[in-house]
N, C-alpha and C positions, 0 to 999 in steps of 0.2 A: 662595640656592640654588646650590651649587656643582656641578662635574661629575660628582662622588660620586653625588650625592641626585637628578639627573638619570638615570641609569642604576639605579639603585634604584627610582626611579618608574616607568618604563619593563621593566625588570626583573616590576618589581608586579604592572603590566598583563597583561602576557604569562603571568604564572604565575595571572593571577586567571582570565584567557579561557580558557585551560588548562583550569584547574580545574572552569569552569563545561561544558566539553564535557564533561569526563570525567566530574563528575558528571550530569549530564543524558543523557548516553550510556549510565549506568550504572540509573539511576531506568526509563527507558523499558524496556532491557532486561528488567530484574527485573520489572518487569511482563507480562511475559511476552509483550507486543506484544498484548495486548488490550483496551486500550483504546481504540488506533487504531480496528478494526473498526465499536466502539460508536459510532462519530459516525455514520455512514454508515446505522446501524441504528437510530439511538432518535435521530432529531431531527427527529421527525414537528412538532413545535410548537416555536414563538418560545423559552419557560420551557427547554423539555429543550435545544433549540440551545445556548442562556446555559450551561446547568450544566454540561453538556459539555463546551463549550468551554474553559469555567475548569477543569477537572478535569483535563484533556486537556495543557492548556497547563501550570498546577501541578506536572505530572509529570516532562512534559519540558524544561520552565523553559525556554519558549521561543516566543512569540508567533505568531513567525514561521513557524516551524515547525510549529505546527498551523494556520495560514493557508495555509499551503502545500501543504499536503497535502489541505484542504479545496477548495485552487484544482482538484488532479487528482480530484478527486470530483466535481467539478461538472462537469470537464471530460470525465470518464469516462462520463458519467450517472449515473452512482452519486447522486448528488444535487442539488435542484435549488439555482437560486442566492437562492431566499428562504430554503431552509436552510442556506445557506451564509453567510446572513449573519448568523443569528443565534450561528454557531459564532464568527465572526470578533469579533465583540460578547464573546462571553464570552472569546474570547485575550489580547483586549485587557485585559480585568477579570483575566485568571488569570495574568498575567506580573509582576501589581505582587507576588506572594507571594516572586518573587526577593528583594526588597530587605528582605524580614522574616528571610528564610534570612542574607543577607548581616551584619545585626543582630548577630548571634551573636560574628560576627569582632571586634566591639567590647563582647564583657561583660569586663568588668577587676573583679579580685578584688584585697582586700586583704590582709590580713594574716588566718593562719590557714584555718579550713574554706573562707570564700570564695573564698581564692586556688584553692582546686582549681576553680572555674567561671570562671578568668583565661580570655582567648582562647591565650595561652600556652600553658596545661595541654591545651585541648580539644583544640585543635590536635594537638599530642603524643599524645592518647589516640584521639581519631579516628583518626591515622593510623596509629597502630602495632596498631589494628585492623583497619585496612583492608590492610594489605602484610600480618597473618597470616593473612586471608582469601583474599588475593589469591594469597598464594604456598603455602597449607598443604590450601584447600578443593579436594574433589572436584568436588561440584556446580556447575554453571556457574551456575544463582541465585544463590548465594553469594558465586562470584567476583564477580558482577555487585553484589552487596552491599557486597564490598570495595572495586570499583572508587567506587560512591557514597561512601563515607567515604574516601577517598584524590583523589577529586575536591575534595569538599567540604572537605578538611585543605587540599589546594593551593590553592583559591580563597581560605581564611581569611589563611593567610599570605602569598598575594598581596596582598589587604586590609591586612593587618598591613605589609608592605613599601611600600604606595601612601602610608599614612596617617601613618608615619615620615618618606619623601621628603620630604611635603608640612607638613609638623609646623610648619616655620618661615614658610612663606609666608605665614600671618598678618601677620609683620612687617613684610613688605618691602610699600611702599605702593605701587607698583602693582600689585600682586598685587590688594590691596584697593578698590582705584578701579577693578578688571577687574571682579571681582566685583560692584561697586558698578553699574556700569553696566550689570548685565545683567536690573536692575530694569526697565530700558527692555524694554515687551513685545515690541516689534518685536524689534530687538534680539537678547534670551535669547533664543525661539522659533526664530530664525534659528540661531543656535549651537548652540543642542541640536538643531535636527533635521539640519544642517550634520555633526555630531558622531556622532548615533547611526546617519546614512548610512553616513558612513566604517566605524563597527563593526560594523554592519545586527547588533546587537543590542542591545535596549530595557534588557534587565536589567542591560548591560556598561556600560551610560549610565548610568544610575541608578547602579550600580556606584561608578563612581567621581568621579562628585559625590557621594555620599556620603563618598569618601573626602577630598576638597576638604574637607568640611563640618567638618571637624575641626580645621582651621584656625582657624573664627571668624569667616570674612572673611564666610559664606553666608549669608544673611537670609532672610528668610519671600518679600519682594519679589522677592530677586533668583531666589530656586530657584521659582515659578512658573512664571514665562516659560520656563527650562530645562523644566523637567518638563512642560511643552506642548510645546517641541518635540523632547521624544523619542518622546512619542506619536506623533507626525507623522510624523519621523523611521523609525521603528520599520516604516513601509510601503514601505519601497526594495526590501527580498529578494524581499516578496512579489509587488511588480510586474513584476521581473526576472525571478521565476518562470514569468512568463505568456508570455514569450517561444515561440513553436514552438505555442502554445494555443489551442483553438478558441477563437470569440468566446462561448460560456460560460463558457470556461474568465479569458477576461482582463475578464469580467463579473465572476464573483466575486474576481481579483486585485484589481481597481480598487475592489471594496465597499470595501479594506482603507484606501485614503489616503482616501474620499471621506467615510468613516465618522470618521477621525480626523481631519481636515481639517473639518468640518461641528460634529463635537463642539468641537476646541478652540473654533472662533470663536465657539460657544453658549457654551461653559463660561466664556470670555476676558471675552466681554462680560457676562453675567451677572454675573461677579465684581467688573471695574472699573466698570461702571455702579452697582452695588449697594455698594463701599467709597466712592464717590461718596457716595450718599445716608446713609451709616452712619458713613464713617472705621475701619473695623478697626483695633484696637489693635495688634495681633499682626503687622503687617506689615514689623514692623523687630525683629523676634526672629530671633534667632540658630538657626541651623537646625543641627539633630547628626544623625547617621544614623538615629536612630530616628523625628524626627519628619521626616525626609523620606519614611521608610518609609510614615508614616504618612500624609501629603501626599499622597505619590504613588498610593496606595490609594485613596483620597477622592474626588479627580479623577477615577480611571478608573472608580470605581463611577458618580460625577455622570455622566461623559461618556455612559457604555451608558444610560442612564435620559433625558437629554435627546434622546439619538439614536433610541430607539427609536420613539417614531411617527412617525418618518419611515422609517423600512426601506423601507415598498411605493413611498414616492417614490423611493427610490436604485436599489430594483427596475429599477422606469421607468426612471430615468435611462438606466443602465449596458447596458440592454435596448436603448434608441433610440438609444445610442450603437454598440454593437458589436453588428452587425446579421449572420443566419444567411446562410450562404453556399451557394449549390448542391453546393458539391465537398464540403462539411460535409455536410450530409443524406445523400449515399451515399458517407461514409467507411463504411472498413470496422469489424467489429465490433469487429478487433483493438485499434482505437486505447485502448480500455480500459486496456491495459497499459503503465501511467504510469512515467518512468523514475522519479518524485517519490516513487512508491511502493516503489523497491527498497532504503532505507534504513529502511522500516518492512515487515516478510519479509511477517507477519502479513495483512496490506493486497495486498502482492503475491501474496501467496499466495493467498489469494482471489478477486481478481481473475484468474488464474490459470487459477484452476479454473473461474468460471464462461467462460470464454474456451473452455477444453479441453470445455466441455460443449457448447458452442454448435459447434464444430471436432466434436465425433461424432455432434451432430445431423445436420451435414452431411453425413460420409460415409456415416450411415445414411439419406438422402434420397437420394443418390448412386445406392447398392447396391439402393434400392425401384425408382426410376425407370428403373436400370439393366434390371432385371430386367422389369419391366412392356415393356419395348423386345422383349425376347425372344416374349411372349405379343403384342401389336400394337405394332408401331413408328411413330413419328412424329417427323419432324426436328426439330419444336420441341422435344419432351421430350428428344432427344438432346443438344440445345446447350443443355439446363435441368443435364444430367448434365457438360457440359463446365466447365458456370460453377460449379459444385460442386465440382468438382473442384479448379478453379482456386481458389475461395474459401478451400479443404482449406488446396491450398499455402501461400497466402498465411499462413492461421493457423499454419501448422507453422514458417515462417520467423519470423515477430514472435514465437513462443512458442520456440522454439527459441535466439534472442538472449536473449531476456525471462529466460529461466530460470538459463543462464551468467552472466549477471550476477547473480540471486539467488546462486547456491551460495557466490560471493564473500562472503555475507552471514554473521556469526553469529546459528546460528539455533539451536532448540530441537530435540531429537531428534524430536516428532512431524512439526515444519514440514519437517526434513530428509529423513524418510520417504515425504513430502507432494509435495516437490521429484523426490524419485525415483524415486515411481510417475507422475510426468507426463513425465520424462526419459524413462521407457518407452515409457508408452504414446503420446503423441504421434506418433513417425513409425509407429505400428502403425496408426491411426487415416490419419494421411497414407496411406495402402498401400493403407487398403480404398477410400479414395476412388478413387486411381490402377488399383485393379483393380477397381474399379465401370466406371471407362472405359473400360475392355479388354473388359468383358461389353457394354458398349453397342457397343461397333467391330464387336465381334463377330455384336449383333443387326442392325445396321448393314448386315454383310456379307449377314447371311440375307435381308435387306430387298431389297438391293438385286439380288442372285443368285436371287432368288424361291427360296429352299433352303423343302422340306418336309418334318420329319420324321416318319417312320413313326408311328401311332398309341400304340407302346408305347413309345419314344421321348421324345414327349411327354407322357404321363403318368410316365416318372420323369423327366425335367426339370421338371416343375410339382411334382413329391410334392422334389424336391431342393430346390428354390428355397425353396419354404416355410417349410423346415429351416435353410435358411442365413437368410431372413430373421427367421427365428424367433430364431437363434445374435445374432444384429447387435443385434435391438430388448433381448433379454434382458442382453449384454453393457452397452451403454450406457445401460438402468436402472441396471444393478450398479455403474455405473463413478460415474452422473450421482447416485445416492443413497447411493453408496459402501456398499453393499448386500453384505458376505461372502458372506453365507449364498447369494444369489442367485448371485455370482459363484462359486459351487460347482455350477451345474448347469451350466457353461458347458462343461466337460471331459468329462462325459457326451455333451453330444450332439456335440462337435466329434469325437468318436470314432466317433459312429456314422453323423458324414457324411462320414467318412473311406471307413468300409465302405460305404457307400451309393455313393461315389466310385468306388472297386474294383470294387463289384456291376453297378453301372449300364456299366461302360466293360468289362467281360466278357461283358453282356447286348448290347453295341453293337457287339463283335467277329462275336458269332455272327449279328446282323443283316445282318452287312454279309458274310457268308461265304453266307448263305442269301440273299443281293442282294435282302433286305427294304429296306438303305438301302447309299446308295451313297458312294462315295468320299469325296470333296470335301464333301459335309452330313458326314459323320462327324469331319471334320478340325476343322468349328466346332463339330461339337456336342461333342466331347471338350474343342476348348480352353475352350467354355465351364462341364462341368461342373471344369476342373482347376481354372478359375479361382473358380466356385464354392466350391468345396472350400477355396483359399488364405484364401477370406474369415474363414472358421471357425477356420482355424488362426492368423489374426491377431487372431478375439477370443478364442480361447484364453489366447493372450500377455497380454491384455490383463488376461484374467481374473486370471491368474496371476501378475500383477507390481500386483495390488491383494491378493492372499493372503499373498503371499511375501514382499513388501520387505521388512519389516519382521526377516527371516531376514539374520543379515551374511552368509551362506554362499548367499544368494538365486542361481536358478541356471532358468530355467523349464526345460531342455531335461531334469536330475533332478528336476523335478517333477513332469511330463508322463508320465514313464518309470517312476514309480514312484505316478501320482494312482489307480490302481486300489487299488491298498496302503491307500493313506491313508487314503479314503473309505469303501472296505471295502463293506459290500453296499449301503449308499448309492448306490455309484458303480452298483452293478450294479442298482437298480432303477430309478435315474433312467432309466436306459442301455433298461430296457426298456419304460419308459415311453415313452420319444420312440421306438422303435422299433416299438409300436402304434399311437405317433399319427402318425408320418409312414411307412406301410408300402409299400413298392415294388411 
């Protein structure tokens, strides 16, 4: 093996690793990123965990990566870690389908019809349909189409280039005494997991012992030992993962080596105790890519099958190992928002959302407690509205990073519509909370100033408040069930506690001219109906930027200006609907 066929091999690798992101980048996307969601939703039992998992992983041809993802699920809540481990059981099962994909790169045609299914030929036609996909299609599925056949061309002729480098090592005798001695189980197991560390990918192992295998030099003996430790092997990403994780989170990282670590010594001994008492023929057969595809299959079906009734033991384990922490219990709800999840949009985007709904629960607890301060005040409920407030912040900062990082992402025109009505609404949500506190300062002041207002006063503060809390609970139904139709009555009544605003603050002039009410109560009582009033017109925004995104020429302040138009008498019955039920 000269310095040619060294940089060829090498060359191989790199275009094979290549090939497998891109295609696997390309597979995930075309899916539309819905498959991710699915785990999280259908792995109520052991059987659905399994199928999933292999589904999941099949996809994105990558063990690890749906391991990973399942580690921020556990770690989100999103799921617990006895479903977590049946997902990880089935990665393991769904990763060996690489090595059947990889198969392909070795059909050799001879002479005539056959030569057109040469890996030559496939090669060539895959790819020159993938680069007129790539370079000719509209549709972004498409392109995503092309990118998987232009993946999957680049991996074959990495394949192709590994198995050419390595074409003579058969000959040279130590090549063949390397191989030979990897029959030792100690040994192999150490190599391959030594090996598929360094690549932290199981498929990219397999990968290219299969391309070894074409040698001659690979035996049924020696590829064992290997192919146990890439299983093994194949749990390095996922533990690194766990790094920064709660201790559920590096509960279900740790399922991933204790599971493959537990299986090989089941499967190791099983086999060599049981060739003990039988002598297997087959242990000194010459191994080719196929039947290592094949091997390698076998093993990780055997491994999930012996490992399974132990799951609730590793449960245990990994439980009394990494034990709940107090600062864990009252993290905030934000932490949901996994960075593991901003390379699957789908996931993030979900997560997202239910984050942004928990974020307007708040501000609408906010604006009730605020307002209940106005009718009786109490210091506790005050610092109940501060911590809400605070809480707001907090969600508006983690979701506010959380999102700029999505947009980075390619995503789907809905997910991207999805991204920019929370780009909206978020700091509108942040606002009502901060001006839920200003109404509490405010009650605050009358509390402490013993302020009284005149009896007609407080009957349109109480007929206004109702309206605005009526405006708040209505908006974040529409926002939390994504509700259109409901988010259309929102611009009816923010109109008419507009006028309500106007009515009431020209009714409180002539109070205060007729020295029904005096000075200084008039100063909070206006700042508190203005503040009122703001809250309406932020879930106006809110309403309006779940209507509209989806407009490129999206604009609320021309939507506001001309929603009389729109709605048409609609607008004008709602309008005097809420102006019978909340009447000054």
């Amino acid at each position: 093996m000269d310095f040619t066929d060294i940089i060829m091999l090498l060359g191989g690798v790199a275009m094979f690793l290549f090939g497998m992101s891109v295609m696997g980048d390309g597979l995930q996307k075309s899916s539309g990123n819905k498959l991710e969601p699915i785990l999280y939703k259908m792995t109520s039992s052991m059987p659905r965990g399994l199928l999933l998992g292999t589904l999941v992983t099949t996809v994105i041809q990558s063990s690890s990566a749906t391991s990973v993802m399942v580690v921020g699920f556990v770690n989100s809540g999103m799921m617990k870690v006895r479903q977590g481990i049946s997902v990880i059981l089935g990665a393991i099962l769904g990763t060996s389908i690489t090595g059947w994909v990889i198969c392909l790169s070795y059909i050799d045609g001879a002479e005539g019809i056959a030569k057109i299914f040469s890996t030559a030929t496939l090669t060539g036609i895959v790819a020159l349909a993938g680069i007129i996909l790539k370079m000719f299609a509209k549709s972004v599925t498409t392109k995503n189409v092309g990118d998987i056949f232009l993946g999957f061309a680049v991996l074959m002729f990495g394949m192709s280039s590994m198995s050419g480098a390595v074409s003579d090592l058969g000959k040279e005798e130590w090549f063949t005494s390397t191989m030979t001695s990897m029959s030792n189980p100690f040994l192999g197991i150490l190599v391959g997991l030594v090996f598929t560390a360094l690549l932290q990918s199981a498929s990219a192992a397999v990968g290219i012992i299969q391309a070894l295998s074409v040698t001659g030099a690979l035996s049924f003996e020696s590829a064992w030992p290997l192919l146990s430790g890439v299983i093994v092997g194949a749990a390095l990403p996922v533990v690194l993962s766990s790094m920064g994780a709660t201790a559920k989170g590096k509960r279900t990282a740790f399922v991933y080596p204790i599971c493959t670590t537990l299986g090989v010594i089941l499967l190791t001994a099983a086999f060599y105790i049981s060739n003990a008492i039988i002598h297997y023929p087959f242990l000194s057969m010459v191994m080719n890519p196929f039947s290592l595809a094949t091997t390698n299959t076998i093993m990780r079906f055997a491994l999930v099958i012996l490992v399974l009734p132990f799951t609730k033991l590793i449960e245990k384990f990994v439980t009394a190992v990494f034990k709940d922490s107090e600062e864990e219990d009252d993290r905030s709800p934000s932490t949901r928002l996994e960075d593991r999840f901003i390379a699957h949009p789908a996931l993030a985007i979900e997560q997202s959302r239910m984050t942004i709904n928990d974020m307007a629960m708040s501000a609408q607890k906010a604006v009730e407690k605020a307002i209940s301060l106005i009718r009786s005040y109490d210091e506790k409920t005050f610092k109940k509205v501060k911590k809400l407030e605070d809480q707001v912040d907090n969600y508006e900062d983690a979701l506010g990073t959380y999102l700029i990082k999505l947009t980075g992402q390619e995503m789907t025109k809905s997910q991207n519509e999805a991204v920019s009505i929370f780009l909206h609404t978020v700091p509108e949500f942040e606002s009502i909370s901060d001006i839920a506190m200003n109404i509490a300062i405010k009650a605050k002041e009358m509390h402490d100033n013993k302020y009284q207002f005149s009896e007609a006063a407080n009957h349109e503060l109480d007929v206004m408040c109702e309206a605005v809390l009526e405006v708040v609970r209505m908006t974040n139904e529409a926002f939390v069930e994504n509700d259109i139709s409901l988010a259309k009555r929102v611009a009816p009544l923010e109109e008419y506690i507009d006028y309500m605003r106007d009515t009431i603050k020209q009714n409180h002039v002539t109070r205060l001219k007729n020295e029904i009410c005096l000075l200084a109560q008039g100063i909070v009582f206006n700042d508190i109906i203005t503040n009122c009033e703001r809250v309406s017109d932020l879930c106006s925004n809110i309403a309006v930027a779940m209507i509209e995104i989806g407009d490129e020429s999206f604009e609320t302040h021309e939507y506001l200006n001309t929603v009389r138009e729109r709605q048409g008498q609609k607008f004008e019955k709602r309008y005097d609907d809420y102006k019978e039920r909340f009447p000054l």
